[in-house]
C-alpha positions in Angstrom: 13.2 9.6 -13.3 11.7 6.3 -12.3 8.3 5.4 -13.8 5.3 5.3 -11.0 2.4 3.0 -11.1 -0.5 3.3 -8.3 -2.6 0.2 -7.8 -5.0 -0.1 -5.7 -8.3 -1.5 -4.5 -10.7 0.2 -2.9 -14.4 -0.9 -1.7 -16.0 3.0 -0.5 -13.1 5.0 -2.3 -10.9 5.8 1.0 -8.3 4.2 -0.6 -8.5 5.5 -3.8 -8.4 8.9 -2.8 -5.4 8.3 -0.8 -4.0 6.9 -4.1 -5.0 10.0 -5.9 -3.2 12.1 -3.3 -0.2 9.8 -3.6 0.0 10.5 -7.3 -0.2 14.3 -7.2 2.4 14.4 -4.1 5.0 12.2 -6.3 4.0 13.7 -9.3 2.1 10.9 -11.2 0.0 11.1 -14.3 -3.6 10.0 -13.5 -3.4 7.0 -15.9 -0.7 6.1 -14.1 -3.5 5.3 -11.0 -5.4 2.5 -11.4 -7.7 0.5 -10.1 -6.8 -3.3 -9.7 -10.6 -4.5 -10.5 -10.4 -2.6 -14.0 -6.8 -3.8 -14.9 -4.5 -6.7 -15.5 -1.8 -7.9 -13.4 0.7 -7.5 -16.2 0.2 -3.8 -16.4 2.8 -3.7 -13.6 5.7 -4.5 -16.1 5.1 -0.8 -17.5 6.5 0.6 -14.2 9.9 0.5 -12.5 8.2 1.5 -8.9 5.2 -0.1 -7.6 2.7 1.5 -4.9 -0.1 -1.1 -4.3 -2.6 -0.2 -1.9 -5.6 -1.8 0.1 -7.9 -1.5 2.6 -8.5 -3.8 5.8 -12.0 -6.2 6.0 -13.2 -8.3 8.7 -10.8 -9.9 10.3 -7.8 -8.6 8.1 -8.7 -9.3 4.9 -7.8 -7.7 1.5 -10.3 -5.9 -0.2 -11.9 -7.8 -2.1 -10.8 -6.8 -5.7 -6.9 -7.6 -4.6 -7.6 -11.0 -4.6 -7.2 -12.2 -7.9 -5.3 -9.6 -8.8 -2.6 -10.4 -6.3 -2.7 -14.2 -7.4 -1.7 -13.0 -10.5 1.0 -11.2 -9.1 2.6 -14.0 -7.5 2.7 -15.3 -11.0 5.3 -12.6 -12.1 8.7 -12.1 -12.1 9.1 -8.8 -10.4 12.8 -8.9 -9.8 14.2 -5.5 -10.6 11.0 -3.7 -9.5 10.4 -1.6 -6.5 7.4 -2.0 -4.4 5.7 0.5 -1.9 2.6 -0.8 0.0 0.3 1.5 1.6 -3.6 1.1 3.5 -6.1 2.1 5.1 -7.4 1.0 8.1 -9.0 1.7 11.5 -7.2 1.5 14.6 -10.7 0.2 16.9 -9.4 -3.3 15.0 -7.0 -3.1 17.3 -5.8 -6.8 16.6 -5.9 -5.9 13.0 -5.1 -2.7 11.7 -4.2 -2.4 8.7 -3.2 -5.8 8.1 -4.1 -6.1 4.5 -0.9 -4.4 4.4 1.0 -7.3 5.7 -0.5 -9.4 3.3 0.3 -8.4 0.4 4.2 -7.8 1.5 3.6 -11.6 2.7 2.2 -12.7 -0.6 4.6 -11.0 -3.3 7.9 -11.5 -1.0 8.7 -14.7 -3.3 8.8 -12.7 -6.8 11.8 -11.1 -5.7 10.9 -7.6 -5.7 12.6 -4.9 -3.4 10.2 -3.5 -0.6 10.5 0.3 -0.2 9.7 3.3 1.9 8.8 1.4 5.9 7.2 4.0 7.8 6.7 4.6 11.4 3.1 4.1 12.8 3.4 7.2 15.6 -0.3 8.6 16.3 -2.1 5.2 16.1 -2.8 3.0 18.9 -3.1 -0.7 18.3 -2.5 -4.0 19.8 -1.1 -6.0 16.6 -0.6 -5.5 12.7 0.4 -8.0 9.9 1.9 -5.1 8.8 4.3 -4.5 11.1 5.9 -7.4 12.5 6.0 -7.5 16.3 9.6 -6.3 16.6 10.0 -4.1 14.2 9.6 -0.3 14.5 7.9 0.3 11.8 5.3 -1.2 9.0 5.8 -2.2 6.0 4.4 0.7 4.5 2.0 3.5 5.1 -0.8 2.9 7.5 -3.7 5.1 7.7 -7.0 5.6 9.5 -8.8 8.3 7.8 -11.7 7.1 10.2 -10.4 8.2 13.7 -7.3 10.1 12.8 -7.9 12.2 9.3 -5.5 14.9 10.8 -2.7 12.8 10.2 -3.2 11.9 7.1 -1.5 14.8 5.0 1.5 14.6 7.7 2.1 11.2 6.6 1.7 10.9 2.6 3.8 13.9 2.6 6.9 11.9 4.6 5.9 8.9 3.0 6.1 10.4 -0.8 9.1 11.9 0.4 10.8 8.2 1.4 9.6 6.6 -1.7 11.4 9.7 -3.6 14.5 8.8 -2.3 14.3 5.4 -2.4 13.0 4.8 -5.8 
């Protein structure tokens, strides 16, 4: 079985709950979850699957504790690895939803790591992501609003966890 690492960011602990729920739907010891403002980039070489996720600010930002954190990312050879992204957003930033998302796929693309588990964005209504280019059909990862939409959260992680089963 492929060793799991959760890493995430989280600025009112949305996200960290949904990374919490992650772990127990795939099975993943809770000091396997962690926080990227309490731990080193490095820590990543511990796990053969990564699931980083963020929430959306302002205009599309990261949270705030990815930033150096994903700086030192882009500093590691992560060829080999397997990365699942994952965030929460709200869909009223219609021109931005979730595009944290599509920031850090955009930002750790060069360090050669395999993106896993797209997923579909049925049940939200937005104009544009960063997280899902324009044509595509789905994001990079798992988008959710826990603000407007809450009932379809546990419909999602569970066919999310499910794709990053079979892909890991």
């Amino acid at each position: 079985m492929k060793k799991y690492g959760i890493f995430y960011g989280s600025a009112t602990g949305t996200t960290e709950k949904i990374a919490r729920r992650i772990g127990e739907l795939l099975g993943v010891d809770s000091a396997d979850i962690m926080d990227v403002a309490s731990v080193a980039p490095y820590k990543v070489g511990e796990y053969e699957v990564l699931i980083l996720g963020t929430s959306t600010w302002g205009s599309g930002n990261l949270e705030d504790d990815w930033y150096d954190y994903i700086a030192g990312l882009e500093e590691l050879e992560l060829k080999g690895k397997k990365i699942a992204l994952f965030g929460c957003g709200d869909e009223t930033m219609a021109d931005t939803f979730c595009s944290a998302v599509g920031e850090l796929h955009d930002r750790l693309i060069k360090t050669d790591a395999e993106f896993i588990a797209p997923y579909d964005t049925i049940g939200y209504t937005f104009e544009h992501s960063a997280a899902k280019p324009d044509d595509a059909l789905e994001a990079y990862g798992l988008l959710l609003d826990e603000v407007n939409h809450p009932e379809l959260t546990e419909t999602r992680l569970r066919g999310w966890t499910s794709l990053v089963k079979e892909s890991a």
